[in-house]
Each structure stands twice: as C-alpha cells, then as structure tokens.
Backbone as JSON Lines, residues from 0, in Angstrom:
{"i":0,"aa":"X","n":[-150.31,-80.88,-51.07],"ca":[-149.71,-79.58,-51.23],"c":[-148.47,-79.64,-52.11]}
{"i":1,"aa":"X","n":[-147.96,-80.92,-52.48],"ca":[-147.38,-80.57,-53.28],"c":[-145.71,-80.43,-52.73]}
{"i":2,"aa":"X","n":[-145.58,-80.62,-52.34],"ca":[-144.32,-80.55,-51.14],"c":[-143.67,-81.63,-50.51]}
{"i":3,"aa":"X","n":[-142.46,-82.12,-50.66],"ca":[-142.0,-83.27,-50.28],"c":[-141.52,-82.67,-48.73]}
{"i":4,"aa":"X","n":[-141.3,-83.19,-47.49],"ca":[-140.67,-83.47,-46.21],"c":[-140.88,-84.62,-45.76]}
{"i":5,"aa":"X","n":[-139.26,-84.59,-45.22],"ca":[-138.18,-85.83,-44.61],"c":[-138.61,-85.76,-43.04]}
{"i":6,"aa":"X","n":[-138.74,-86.79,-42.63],"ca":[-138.18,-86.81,-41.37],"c":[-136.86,-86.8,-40.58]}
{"i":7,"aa":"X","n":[-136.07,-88.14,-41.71],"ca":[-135.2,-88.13,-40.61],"c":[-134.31,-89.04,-42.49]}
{"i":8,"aa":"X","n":[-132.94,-88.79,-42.35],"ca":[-132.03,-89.41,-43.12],"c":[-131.24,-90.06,-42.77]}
{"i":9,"aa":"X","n":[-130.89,-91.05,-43.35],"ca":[-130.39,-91.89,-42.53],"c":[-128.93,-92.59,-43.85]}
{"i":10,"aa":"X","n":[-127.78,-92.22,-43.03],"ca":[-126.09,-92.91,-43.87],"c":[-126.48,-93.52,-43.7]}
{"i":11,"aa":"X","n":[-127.13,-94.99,-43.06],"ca":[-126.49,-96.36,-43.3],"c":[-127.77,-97.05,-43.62]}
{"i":12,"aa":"X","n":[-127.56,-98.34,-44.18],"ca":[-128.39,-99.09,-44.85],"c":[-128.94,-100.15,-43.99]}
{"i":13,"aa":"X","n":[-129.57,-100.89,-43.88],"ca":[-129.83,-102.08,-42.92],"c":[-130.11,-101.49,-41.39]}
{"i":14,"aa":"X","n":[-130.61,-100.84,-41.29],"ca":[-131.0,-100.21,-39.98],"c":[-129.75,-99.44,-39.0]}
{"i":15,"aa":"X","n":[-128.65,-99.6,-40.1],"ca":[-127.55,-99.29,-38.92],"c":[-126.86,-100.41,-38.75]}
{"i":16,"aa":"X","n":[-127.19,-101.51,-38.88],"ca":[-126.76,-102.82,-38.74],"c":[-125.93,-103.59,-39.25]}
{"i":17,"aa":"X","n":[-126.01,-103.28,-40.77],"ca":[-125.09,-103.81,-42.02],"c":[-123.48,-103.52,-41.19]}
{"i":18,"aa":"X","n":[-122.76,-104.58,-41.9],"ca":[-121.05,-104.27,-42.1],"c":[-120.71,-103.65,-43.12]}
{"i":19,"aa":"X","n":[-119.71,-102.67,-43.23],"ca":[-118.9,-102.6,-43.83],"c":[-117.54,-103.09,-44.36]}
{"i":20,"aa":"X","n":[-117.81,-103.4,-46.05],"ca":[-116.47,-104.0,-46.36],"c":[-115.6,-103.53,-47.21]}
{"i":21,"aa":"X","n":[-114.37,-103.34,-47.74],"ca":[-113.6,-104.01,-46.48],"c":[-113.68,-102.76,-44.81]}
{"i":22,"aa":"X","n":[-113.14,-103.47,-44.29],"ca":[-112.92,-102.75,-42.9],"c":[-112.48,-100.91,-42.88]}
{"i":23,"aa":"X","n":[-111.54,-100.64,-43.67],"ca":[-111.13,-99.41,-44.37],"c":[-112.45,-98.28,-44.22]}
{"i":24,"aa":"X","n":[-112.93,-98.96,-44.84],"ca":[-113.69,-98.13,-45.71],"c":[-114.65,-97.42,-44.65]}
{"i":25,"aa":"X","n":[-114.98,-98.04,-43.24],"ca":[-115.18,-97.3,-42.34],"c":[-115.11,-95.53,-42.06]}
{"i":26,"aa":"X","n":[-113.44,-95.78,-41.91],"ca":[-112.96,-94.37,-41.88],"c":[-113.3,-93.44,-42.75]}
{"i":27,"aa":"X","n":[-112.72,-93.79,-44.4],"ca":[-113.42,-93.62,-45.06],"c":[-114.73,-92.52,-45.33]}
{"i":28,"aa":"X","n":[-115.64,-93.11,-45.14],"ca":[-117.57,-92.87,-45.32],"c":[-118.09,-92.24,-44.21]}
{"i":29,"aa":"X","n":[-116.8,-92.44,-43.07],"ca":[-117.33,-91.39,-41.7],"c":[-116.81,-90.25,-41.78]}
{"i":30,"aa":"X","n":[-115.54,-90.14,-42.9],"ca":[-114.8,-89.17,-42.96],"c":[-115.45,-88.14,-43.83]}
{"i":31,"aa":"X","n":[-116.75,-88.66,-44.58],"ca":[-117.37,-87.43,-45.09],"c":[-118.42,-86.94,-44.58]}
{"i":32,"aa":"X","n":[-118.66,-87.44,-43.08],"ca":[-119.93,-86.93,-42.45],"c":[-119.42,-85.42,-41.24]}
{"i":33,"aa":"X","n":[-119.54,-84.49,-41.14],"ca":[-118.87,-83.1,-40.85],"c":[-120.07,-83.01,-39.65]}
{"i":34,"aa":"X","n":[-119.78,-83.61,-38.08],"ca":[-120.99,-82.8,-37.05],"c":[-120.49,-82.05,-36.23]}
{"i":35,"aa":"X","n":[-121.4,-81.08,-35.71],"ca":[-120.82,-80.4,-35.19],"c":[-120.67,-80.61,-33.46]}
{"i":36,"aa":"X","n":[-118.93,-80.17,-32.95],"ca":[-119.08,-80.86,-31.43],"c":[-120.28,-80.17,-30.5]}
{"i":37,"aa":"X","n":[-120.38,-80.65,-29.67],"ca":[-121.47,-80.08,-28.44],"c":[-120.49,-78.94,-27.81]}
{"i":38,"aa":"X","n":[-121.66,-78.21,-27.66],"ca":[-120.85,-77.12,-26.64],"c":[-121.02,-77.2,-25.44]}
C-alpha cells in the first residue's frame, strides 16, 4: 500500500544499553526529550 508505519522509536542506540560519553552529555540529550507527567 505504499505506506510506511513505525512501531515503536527508539533515542538510544544499543538496545538502551550503550554509555554515554562524556558523562554531561546525559543531561544534555534527555534535555531534549519533552514527556508528558502522568496525571
């Protein structure tokens, strides 16, 4: 059909698993992810 769909996207590389370097950069790369709190 002609139509691309995602399941599921995923920030991190290595299953989730990888480090981040340097350490910083944590804050960083989380600081551009925006969720929303639970109500």
């Amino acid at each position: 059909n002609s139509k691309i769909y995602f399941g599921e996207l995923t920030f991190a590389d290595e299953a989730g698993f990888g480090t981040i370097s340097p350490k910083e950069m944590e804050k960083k790369i989380s600081s551009w992810i925006k969720l929303p709190l639970p109500k």
